[in-house]
RODO-2510 file (C-alpha; in nm, 4 decimals, decimal comma):
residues 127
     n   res          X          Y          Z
     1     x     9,4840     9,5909    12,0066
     2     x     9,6495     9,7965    12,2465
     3     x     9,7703    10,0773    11,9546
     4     x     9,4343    10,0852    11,8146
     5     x     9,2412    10,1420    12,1283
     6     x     9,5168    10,4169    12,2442
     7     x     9,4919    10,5816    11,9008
     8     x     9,1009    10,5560    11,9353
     9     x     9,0743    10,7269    12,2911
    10     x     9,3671    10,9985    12,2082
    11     x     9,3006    11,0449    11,8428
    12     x     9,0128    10,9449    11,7015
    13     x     8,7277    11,0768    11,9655
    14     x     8,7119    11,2790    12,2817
    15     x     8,4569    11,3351    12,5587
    16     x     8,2356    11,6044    12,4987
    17     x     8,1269    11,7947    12,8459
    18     x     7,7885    11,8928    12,6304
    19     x     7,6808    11,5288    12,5952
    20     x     7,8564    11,3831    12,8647
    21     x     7,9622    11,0897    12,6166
    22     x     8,2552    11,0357    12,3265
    23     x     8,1900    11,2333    12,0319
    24     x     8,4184    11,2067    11,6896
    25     x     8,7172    11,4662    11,6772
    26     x     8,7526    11,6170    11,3403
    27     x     9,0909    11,4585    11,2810
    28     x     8,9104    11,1484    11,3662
    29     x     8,6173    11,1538    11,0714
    30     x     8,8354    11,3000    10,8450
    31     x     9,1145    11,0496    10,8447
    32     x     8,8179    10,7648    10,9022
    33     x     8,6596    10,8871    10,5913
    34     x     9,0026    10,9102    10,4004
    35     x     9,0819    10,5669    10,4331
    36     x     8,7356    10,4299    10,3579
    37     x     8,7389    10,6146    10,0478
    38     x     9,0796    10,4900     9,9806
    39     x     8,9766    10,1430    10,0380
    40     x     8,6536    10,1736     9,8589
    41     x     8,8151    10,3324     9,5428
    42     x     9,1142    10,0406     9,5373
    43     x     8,8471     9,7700     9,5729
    44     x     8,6601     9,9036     9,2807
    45     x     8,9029    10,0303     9,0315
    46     x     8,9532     9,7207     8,8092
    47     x     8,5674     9,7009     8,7315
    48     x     8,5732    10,0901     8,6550
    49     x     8,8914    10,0696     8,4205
    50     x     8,7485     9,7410     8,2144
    51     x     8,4076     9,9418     8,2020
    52     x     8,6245    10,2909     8,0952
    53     x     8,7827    10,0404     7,8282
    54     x     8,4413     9,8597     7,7059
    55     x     8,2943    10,2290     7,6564
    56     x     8,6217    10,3123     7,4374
    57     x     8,6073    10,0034     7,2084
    58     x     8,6057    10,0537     6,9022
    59     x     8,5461    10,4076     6,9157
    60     x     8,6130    10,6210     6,5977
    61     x     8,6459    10,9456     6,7240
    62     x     9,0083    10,8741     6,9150
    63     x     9,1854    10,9186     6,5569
    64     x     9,5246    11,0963     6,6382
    65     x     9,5495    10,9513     6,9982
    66     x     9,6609    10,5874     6,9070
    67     x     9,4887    10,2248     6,8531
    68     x     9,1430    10,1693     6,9659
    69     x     9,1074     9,8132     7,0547
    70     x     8,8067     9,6494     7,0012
    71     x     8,6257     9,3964     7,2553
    72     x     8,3659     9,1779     7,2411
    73     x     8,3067     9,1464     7,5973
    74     x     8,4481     9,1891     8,0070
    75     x     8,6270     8,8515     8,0687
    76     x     8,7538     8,9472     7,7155
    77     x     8,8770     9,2626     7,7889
    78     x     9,0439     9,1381     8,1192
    79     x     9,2206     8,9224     7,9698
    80     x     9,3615     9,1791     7,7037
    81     x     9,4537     9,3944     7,9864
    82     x     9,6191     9,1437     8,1691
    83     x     9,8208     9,0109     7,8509
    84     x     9,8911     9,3437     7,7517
    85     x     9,9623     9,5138     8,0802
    86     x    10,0119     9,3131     8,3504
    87     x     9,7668     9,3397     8,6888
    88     x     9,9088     9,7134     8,6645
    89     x     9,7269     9,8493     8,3749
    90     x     9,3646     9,7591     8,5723
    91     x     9,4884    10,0140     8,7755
    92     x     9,6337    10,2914     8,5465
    93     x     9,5063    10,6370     8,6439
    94     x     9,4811    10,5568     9,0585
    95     x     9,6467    10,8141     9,1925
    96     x     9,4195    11,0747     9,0588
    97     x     9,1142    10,8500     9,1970
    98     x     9,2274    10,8287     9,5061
    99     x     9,3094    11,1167     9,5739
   100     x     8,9221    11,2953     9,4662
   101     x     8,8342    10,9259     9,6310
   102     x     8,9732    11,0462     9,9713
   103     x     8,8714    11,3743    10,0410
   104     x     8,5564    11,3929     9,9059
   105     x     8,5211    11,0383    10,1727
   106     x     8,6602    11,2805    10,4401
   107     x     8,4151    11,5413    10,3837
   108     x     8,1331    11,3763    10,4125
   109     x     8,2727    11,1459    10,7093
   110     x     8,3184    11,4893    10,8815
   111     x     7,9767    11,6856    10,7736
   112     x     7,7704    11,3427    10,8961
   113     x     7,9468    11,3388    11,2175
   114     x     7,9148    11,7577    11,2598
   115     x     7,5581    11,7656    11,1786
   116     x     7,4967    11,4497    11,4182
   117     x     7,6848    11,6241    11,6521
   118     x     7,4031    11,9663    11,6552
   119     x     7,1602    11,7462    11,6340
   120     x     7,2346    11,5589    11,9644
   121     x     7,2881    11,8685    12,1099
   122     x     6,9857    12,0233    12,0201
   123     x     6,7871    11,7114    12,1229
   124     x     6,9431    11,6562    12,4352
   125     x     6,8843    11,9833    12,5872
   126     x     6,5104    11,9402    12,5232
   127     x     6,5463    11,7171    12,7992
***
C-alpha cells in the first residue's frame, strides 16, 4: 500500500495552486485510462470473438479464404473454439484490440479530467 500511495501522490496527481486541492496530472489519466481500457478489452474479448465467429457461420461469400464453419449456437461455438484452438484462439486478434482499446481509454480519461479541470476553475472563481 505504501508503492501505490507514493506512486499516487508523485505520479498520478499533484496540487494545483488554482484550486488549492489535488487535481489529475496528465500522465496520471492517461496511463489510468490505458489500463482500464486494457482491462476492459481483455475481460470482453471472448464474447466479441464467439460473436465475430457466429456472424461468419456459414457465410458464402469467404470462398478463397478457407473453411467456413457452421454453428448452431454460442455454447456451441465455444466449445468448437476450445476443441479446435485451445483458450488461445478466444483471444486471436488481441493485440490489435488492445492497443485501439488503450488509447482511445486514455483519451478520453484525459479530455474528462481536462474539461473537469476548466470547469472547476471557471466555477470556483465565481466565488
Amino acid at each position: 500500500y505504501s508503492l501505490f500511495s507514493q506512486v499516487l501522490e508523485t505520479i498520478v496527481t499533484k496540487h494545483d495552486e488554482n484550486l488549492d486541492d489535488k487535481v489529475m496530472t496528465i500522465i496520471g489519466s492517461l496511463s489510468c485510462g490505458g489500463l482500464a481500457g486494457i482491462c476492459a478489452k481483455l475481460s470482453v474479448y471472448p464474447l466479441d470473438t464467439l460473436k465475430k465467429r457466429l456472424q461468419v457461420s456459414g457465410w458464402k461469400g469467404r470462398k478463397g479464404f478457407g473453411v467456413t464453419l457452421t454453428h448452431s449456437g454460442s455454447l456451441q461455438c465455444l466449445s468448437d473454439i476450445l476443441r479446435r484452438e485451445g483458450v488461445r484462439g478466444l483471444y486471436k486478434g488481441v493485440g490489435p484490440a488492445l492497443i485501439k482499446s488503450a488509447a482511445s481509454s486514455s483519451l478520453h480519461f484525459w479530455l474528462y479530467e481536462y474539461i473537469c479541470y476548466i470547469l472547476a476553475l471557471r466555477f470556483s472563481s465565481d466565488r
